[in-house]
N, CA, C, O and CB atoms as a CASP TS submission, in Angstrom:
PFRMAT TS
TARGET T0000
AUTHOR 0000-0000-0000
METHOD Language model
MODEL 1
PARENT N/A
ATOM      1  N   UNK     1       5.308  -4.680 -32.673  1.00  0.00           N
ATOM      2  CA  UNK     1       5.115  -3.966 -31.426  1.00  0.00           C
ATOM      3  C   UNK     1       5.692  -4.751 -30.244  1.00  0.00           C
ATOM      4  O   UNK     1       5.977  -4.120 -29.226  1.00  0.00           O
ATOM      5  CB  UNK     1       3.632  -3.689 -31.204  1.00  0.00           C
ATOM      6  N   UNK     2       5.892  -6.087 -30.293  1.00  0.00           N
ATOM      7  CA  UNK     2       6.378  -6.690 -29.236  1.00  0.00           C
ATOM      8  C   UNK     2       7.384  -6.632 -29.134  1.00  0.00           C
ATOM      9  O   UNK     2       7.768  -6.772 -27.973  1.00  0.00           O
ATOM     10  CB  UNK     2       6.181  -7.655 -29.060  1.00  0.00           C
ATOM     11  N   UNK     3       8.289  -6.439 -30.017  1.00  0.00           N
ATOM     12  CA  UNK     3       9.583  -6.431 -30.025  1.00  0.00           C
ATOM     13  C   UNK     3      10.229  -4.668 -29.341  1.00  0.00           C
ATOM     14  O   UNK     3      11.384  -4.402 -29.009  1.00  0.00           O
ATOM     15  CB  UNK     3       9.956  -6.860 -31.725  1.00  0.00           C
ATOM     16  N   UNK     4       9.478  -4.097 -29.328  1.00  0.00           N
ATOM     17  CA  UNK     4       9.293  -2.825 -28.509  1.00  0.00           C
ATOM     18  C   UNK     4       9.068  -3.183 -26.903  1.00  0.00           C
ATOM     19  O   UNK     4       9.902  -2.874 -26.052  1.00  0.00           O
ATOM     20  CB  UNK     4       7.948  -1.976 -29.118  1.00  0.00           C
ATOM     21  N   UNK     5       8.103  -3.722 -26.670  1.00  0.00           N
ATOM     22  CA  UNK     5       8.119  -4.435 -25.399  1.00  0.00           C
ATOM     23  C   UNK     5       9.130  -5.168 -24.953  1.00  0.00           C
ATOM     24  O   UNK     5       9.357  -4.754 -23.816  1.00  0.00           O
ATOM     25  CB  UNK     5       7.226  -5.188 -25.332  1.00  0.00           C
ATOM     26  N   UNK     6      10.094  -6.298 -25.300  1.00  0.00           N
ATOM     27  CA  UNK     6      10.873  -6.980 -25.155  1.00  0.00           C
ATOM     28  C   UNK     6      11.911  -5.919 -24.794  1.00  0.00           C
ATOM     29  O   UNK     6      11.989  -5.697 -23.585  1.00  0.00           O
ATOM     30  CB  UNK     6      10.988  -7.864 -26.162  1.00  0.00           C
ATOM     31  N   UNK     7      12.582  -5.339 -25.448  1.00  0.00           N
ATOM     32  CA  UNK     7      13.353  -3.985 -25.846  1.00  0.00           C
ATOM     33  C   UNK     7      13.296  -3.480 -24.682  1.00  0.00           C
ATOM     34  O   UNK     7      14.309  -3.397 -23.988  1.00  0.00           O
ATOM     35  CB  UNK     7      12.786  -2.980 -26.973  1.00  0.00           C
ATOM     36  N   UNK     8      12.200  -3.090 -24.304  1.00  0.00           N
ATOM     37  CA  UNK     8      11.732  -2.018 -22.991  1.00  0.00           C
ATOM     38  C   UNK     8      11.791  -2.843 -21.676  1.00  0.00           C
ATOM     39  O   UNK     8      11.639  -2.280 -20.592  1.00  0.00           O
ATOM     40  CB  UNK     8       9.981  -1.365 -23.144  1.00  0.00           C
ATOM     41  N   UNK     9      12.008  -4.163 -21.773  1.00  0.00           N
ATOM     42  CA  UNK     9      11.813  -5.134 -20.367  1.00  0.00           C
ATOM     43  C   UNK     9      13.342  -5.124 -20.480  1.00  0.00           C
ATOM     44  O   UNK     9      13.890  -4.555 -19.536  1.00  0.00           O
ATOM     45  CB  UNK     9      10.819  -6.931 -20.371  1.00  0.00           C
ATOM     46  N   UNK    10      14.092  -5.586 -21.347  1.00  0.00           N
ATOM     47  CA  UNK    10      15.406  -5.478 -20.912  1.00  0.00           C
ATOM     48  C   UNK    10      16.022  -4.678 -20.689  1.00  0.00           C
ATOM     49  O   UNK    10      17.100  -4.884 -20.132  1.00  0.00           O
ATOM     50  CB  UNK    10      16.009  -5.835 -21.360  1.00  0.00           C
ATOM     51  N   UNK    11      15.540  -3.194 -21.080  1.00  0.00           N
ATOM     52  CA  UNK    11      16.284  -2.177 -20.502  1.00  0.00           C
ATOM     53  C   UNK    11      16.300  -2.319 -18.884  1.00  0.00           C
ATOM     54  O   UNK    11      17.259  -2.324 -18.112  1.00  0.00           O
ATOM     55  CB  UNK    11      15.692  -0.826 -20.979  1.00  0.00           C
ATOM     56  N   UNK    12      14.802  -2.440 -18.617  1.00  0.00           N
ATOM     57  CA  UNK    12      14.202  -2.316 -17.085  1.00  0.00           C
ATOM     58  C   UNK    12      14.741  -3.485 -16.179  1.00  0.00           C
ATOM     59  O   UNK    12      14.899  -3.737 -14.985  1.00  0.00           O
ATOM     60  CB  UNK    12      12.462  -2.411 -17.073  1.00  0.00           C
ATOM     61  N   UNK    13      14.879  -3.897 -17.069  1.00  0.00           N
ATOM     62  CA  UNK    13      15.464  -5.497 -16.264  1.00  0.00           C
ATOM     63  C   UNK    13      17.118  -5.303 -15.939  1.00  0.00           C
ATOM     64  O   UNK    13      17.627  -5.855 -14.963  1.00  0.00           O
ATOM     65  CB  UNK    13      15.296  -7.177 -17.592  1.00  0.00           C
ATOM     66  N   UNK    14      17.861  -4.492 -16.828  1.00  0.00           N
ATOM     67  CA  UNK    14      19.176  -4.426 -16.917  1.00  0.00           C
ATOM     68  C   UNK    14      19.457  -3.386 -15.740  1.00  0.00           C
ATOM     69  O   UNK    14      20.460  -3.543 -15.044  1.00  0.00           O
ATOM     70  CB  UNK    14      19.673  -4.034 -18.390  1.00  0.00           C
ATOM     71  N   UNK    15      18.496  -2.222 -15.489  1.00  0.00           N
ATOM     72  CA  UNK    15      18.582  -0.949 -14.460  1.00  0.00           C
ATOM     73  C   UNK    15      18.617  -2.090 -13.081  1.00  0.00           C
ATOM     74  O   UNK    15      19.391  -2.156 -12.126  1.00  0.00           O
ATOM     75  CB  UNK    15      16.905   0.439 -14.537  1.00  0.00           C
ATOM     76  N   UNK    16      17.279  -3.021 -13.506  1.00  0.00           N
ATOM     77  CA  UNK    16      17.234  -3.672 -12.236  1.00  0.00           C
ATOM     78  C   UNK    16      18.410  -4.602 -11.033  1.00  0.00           C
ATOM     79  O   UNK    16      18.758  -4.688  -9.855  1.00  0.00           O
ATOM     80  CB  UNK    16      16.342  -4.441 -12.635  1.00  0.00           C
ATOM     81  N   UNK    17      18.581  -5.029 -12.126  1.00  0.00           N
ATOM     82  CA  UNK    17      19.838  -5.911 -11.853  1.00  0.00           C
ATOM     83  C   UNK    17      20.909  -5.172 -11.447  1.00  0.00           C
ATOM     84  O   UNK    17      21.427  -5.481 -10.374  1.00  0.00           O
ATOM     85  CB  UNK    17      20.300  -6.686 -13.010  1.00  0.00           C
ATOM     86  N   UNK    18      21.512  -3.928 -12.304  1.00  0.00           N
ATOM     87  CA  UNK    18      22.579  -3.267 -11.712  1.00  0.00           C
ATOM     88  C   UNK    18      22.097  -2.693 -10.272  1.00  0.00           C
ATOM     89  O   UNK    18      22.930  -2.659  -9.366  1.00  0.00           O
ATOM     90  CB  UNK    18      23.090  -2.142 -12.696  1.00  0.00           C
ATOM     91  N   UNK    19      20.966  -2.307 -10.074  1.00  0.00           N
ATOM     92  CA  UNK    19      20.603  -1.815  -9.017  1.00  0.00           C
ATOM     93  C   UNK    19      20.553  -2.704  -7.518  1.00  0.00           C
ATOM     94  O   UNK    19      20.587  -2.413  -6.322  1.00  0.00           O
ATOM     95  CB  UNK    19      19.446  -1.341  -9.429  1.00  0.00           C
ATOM     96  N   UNK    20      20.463  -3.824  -8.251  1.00  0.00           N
ATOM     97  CA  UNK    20      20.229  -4.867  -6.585  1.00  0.00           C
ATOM     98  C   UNK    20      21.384  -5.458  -6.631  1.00  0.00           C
ATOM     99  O   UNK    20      21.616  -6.196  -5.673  1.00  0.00           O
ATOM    100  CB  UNK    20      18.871  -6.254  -6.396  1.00  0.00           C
ATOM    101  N   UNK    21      22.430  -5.350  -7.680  1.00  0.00           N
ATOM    102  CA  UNK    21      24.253  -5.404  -7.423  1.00  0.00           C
ATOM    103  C   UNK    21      24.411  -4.401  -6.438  1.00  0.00           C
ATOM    104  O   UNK    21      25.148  -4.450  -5.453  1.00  0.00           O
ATOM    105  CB  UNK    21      25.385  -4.954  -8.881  1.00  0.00           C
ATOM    106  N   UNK    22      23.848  -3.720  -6.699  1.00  0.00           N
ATOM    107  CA  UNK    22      25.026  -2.306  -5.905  1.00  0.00           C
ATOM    108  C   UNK    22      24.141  -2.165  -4.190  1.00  0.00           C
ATOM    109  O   UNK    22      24.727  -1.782  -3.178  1.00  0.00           O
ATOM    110  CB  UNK    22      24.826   0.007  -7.207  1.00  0.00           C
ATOM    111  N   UNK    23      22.590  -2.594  -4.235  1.00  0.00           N
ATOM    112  CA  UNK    23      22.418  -3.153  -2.999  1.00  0.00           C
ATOM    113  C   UNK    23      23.172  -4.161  -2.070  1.00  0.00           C
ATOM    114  O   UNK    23      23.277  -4.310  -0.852  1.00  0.00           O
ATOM    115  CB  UNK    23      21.489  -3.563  -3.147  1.00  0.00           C
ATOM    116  N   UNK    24      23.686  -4.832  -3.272  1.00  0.00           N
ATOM    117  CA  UNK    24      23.781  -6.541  -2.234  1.00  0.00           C
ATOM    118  C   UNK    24      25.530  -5.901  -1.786  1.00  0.00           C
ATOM    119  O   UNK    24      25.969  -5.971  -0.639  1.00  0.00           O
ATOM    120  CB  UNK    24      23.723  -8.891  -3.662  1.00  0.00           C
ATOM    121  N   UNK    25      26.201  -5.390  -2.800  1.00  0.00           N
ATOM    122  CA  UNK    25      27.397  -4.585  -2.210  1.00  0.00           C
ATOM    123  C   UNK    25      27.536  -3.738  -1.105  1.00  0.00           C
ATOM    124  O   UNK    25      28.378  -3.856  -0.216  1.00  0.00           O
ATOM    125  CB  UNK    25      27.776  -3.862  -2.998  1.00  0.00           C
ATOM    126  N   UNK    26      26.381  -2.590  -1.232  1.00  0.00           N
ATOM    127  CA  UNK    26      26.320  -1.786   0.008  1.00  0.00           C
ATOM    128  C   UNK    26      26.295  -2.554   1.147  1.00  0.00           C
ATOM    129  O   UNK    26      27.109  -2.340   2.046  1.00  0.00           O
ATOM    130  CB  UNK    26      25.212  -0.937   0.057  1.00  0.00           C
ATOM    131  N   UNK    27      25.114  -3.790   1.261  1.00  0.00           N
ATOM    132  CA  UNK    27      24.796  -4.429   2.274  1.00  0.00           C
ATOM    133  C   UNK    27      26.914  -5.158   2.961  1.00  0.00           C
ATOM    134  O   UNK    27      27.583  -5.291   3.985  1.00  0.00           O
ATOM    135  CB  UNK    27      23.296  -5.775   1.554  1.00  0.00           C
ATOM    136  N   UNK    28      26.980  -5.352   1.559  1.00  0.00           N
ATOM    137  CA  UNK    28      28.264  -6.152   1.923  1.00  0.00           C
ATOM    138  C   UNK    28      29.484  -5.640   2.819  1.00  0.00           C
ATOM    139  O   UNK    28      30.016  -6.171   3.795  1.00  0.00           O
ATOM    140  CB  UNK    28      28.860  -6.472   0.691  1.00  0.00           C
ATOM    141  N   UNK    29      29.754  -4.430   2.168  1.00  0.00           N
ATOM    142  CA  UNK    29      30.435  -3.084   2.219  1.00  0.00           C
ATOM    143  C   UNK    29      31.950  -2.928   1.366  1.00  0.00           C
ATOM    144  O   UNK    29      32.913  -2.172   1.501  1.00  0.00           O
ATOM    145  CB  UNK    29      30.675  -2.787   3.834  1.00  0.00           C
ATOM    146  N   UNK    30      31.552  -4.282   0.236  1.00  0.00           N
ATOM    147  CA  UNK    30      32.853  -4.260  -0.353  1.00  0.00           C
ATOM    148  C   UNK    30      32.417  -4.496  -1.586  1.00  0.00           C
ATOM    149  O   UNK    30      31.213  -4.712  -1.721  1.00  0.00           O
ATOM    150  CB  UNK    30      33.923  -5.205   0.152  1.00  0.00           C
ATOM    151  N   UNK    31      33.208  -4.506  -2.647  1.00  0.00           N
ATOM    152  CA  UNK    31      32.577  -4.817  -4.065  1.00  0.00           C
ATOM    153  C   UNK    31      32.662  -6.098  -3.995  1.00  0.00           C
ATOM    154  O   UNK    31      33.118  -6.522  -2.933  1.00  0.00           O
ATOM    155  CB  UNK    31      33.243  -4.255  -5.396  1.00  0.00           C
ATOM    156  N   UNK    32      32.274  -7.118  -5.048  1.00  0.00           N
ATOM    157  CA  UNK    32      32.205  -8.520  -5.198  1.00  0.00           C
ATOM    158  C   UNK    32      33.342  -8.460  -6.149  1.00  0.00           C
ATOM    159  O   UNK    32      33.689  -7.562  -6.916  1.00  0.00           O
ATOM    160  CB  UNK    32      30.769  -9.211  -5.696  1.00  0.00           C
ATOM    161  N   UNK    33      33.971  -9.954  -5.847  1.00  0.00           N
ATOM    162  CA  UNK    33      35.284 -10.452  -6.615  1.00  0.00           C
ATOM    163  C   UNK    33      34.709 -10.538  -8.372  1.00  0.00           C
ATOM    164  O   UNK    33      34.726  -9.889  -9.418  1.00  0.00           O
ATOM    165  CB  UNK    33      35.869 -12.290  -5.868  1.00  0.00           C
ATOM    166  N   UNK    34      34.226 -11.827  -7.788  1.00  0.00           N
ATOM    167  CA  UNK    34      33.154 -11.737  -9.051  1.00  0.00           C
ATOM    168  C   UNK    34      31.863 -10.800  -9.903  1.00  0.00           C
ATOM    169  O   UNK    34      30.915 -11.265 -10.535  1.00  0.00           O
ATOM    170  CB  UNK    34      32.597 -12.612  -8.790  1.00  0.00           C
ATOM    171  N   UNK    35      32.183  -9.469  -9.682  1.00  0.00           N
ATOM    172  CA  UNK    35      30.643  -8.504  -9.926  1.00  0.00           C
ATOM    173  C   UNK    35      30.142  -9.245 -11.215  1.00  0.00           C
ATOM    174  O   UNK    35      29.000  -9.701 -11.160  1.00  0.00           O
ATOM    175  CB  UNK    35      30.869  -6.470 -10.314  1.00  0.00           C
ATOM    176  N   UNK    36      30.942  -9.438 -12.499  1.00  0.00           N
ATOM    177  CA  UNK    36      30.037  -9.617 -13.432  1.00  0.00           C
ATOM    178  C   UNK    36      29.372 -10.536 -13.199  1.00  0.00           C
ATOM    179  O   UNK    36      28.150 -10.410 -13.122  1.00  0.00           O
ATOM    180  CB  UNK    36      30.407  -9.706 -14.504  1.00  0.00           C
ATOM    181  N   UNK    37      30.045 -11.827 -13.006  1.00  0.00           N
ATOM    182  CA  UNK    37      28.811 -13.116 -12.817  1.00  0.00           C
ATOM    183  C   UNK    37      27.669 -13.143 -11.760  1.00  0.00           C
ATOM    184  O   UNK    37      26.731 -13.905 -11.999  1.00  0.00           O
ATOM    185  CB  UNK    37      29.519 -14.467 -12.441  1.00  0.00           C
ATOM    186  N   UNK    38      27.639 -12.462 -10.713  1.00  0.00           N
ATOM    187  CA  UNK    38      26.695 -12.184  -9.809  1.00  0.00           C
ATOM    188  C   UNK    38      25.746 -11.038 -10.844  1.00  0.00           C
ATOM    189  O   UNK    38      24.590 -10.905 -10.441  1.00  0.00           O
ATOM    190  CB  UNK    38      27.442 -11.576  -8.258  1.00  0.00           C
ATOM    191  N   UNK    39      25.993 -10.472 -11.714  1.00  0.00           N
ATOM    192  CA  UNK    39      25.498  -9.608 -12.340  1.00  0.00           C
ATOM    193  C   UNK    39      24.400 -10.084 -13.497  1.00  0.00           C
ATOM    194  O   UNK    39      23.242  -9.721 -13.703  1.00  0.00           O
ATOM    195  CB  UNK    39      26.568  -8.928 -12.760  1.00  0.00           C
ATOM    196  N   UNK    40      25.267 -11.062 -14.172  1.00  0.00           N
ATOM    197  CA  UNK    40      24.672 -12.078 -15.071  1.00  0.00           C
ATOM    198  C   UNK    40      23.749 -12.745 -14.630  1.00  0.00           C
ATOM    199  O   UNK    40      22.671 -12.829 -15.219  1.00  0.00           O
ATOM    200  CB  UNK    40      25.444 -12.930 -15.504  1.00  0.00           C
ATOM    201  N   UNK    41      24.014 -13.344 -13.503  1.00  0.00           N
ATOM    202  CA  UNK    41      23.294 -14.276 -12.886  1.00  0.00           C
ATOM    203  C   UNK    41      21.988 -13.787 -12.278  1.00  0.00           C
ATOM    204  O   UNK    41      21.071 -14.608 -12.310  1.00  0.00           O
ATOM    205  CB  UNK    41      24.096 -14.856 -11.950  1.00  0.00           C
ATOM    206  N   UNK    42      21.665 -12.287 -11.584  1.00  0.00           N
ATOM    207  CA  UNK    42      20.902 -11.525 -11.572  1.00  0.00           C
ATOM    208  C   UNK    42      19.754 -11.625 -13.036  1.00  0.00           C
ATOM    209  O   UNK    42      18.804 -12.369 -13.279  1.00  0.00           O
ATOM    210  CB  UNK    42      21.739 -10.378 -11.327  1.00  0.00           C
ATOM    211  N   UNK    43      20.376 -10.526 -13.773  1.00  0.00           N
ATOM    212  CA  UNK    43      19.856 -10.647 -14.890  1.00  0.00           C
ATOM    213  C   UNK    43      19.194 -11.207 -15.944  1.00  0.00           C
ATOM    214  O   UNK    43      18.264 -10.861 -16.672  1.00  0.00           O
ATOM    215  CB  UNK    43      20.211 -10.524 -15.078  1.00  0.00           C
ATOM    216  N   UNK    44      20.197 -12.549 -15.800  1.00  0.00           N
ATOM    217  CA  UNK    44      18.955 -13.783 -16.051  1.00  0.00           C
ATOM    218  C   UNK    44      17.996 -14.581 -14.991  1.00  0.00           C
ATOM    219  O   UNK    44      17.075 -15.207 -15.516  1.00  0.00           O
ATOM    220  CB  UNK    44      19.646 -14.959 -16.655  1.00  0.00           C
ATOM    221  N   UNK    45      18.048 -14.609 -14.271  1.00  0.00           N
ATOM    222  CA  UNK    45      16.810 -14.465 -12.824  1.00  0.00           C
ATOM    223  C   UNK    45      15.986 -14.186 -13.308  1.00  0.00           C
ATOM    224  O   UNK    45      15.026 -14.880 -13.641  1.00  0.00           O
ATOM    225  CB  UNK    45      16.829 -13.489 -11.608  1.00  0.00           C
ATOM    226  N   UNK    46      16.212 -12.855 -13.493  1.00  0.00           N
ATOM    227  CA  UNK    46      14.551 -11.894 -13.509  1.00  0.00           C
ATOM    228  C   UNK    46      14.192 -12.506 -15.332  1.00  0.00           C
ATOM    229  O   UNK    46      13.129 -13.021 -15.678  1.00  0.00           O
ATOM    230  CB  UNK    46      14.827  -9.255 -13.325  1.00  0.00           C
ATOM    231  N   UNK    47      15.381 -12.258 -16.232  1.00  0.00           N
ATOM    232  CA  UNK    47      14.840 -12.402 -17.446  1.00  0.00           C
ATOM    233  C   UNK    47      13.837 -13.531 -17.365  1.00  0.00           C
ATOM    234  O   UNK    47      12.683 -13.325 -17.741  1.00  0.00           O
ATOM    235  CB  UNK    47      15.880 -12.610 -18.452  1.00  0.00           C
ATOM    236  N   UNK    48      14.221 -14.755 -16.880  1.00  0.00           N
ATOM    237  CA  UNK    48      13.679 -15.882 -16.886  1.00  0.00           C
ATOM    238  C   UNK    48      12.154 -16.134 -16.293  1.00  0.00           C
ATOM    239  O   UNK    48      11.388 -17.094 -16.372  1.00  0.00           O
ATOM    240  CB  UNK    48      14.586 -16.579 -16.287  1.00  0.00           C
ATOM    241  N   UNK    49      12.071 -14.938 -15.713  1.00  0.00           N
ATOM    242  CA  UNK    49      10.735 -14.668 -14.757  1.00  0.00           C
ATOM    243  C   UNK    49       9.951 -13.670 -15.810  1.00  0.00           C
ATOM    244  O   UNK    49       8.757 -13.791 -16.083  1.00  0.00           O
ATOM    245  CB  UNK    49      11.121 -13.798 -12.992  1.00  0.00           C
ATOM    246  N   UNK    50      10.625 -12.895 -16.228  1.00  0.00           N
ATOM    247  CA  UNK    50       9.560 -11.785 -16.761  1.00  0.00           C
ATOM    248  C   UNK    50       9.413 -12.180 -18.282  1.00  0.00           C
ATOM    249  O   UNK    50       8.284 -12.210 -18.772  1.00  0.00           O
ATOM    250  CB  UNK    50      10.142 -10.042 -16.581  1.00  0.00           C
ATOM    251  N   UNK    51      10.184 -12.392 -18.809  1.00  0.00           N
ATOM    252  CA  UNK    51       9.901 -12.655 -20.235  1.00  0.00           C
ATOM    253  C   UNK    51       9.257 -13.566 -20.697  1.00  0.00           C
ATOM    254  O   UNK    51       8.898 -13.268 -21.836  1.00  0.00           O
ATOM    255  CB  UNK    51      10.776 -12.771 -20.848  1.00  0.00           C
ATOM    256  N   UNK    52       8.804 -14.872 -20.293  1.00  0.00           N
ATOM    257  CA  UNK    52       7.292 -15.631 -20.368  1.00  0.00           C
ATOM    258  C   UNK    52       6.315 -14.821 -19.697  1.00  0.00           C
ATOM    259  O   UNK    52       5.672 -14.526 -20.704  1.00  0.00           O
ATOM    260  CB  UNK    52       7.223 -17.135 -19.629  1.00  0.00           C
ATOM    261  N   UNK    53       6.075 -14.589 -19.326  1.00  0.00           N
ATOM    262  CA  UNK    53       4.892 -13.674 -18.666  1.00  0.00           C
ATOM    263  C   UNK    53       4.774 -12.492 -19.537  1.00  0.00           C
ATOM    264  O   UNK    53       3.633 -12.153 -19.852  1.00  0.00           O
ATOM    265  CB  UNK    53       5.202 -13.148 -17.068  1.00  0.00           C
ATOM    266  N   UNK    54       5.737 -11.839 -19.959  1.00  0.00           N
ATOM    267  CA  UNK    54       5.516 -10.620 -20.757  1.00  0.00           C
ATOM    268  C   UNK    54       5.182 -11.720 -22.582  1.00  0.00           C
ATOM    269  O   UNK    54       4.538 -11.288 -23.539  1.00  0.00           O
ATOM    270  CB  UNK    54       7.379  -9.254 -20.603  1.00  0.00           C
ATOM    271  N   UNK    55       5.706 -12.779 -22.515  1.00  0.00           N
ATOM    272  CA  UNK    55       5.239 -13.314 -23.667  1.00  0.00           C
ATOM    273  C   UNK    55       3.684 -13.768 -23.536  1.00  0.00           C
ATOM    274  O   UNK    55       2.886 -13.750 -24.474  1.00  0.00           O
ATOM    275  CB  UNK    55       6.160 -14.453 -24.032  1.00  0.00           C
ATOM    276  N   UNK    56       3.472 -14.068 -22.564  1.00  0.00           N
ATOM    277  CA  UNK    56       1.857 -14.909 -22.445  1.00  0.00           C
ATOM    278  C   UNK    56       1.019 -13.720 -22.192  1.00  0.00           C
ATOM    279  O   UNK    56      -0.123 -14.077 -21.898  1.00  0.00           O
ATOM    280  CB  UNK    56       1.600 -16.210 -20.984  1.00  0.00           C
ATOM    281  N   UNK    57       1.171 -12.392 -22.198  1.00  0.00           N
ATOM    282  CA  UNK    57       0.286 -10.984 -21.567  1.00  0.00           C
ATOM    283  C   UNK    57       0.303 -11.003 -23.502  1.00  0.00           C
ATOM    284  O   UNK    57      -0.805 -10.882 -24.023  1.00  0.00           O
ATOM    285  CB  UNK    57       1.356  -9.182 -20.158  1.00  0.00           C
ATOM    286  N   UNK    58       1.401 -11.136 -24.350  1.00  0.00           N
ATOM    287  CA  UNK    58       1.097 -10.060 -25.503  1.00  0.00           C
ATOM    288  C   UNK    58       0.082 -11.165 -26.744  1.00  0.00           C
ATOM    289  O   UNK    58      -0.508 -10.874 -27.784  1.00  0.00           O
ATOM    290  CB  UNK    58       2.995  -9.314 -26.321  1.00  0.00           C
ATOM    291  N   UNK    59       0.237 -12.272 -26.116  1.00  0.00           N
ATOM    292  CA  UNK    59      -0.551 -13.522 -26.888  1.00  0.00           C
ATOM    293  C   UNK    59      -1.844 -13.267 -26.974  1.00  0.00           C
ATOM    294  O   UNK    59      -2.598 -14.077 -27.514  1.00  0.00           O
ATOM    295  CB  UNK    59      -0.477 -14.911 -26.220  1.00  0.00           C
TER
END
């Protein structure tokens, strides 16, 4: 079952991330040179935040 959870955080995590790319762009008003690595770098942010915590909730 956790592995359902995990599954379901990275989807949410992946919406997330594309979503506060395309904020930090709007804000910008241009695309980023670099999108993927600002993208990556996003992504693992949050992973790094939510996925111990979603590990220590299913313990």
């Amino acid at each position: 079952m956790s592995a359902i959870y995990f599954t379901l955080a990275g989807i949410v995590l992946y919406l997330a991330a594309d979503w506060l790319l395309d904020r930090i762009e709007v804000r910008r008003g241009e695309r980023l040179e670099h999108r993927t690595l600002v993208f990556f770098g996003i992504l693992l942010g949050l992973a790094l935040v939510t996925f111990p915590m979603l590990q220590s909730l299913l313990e």
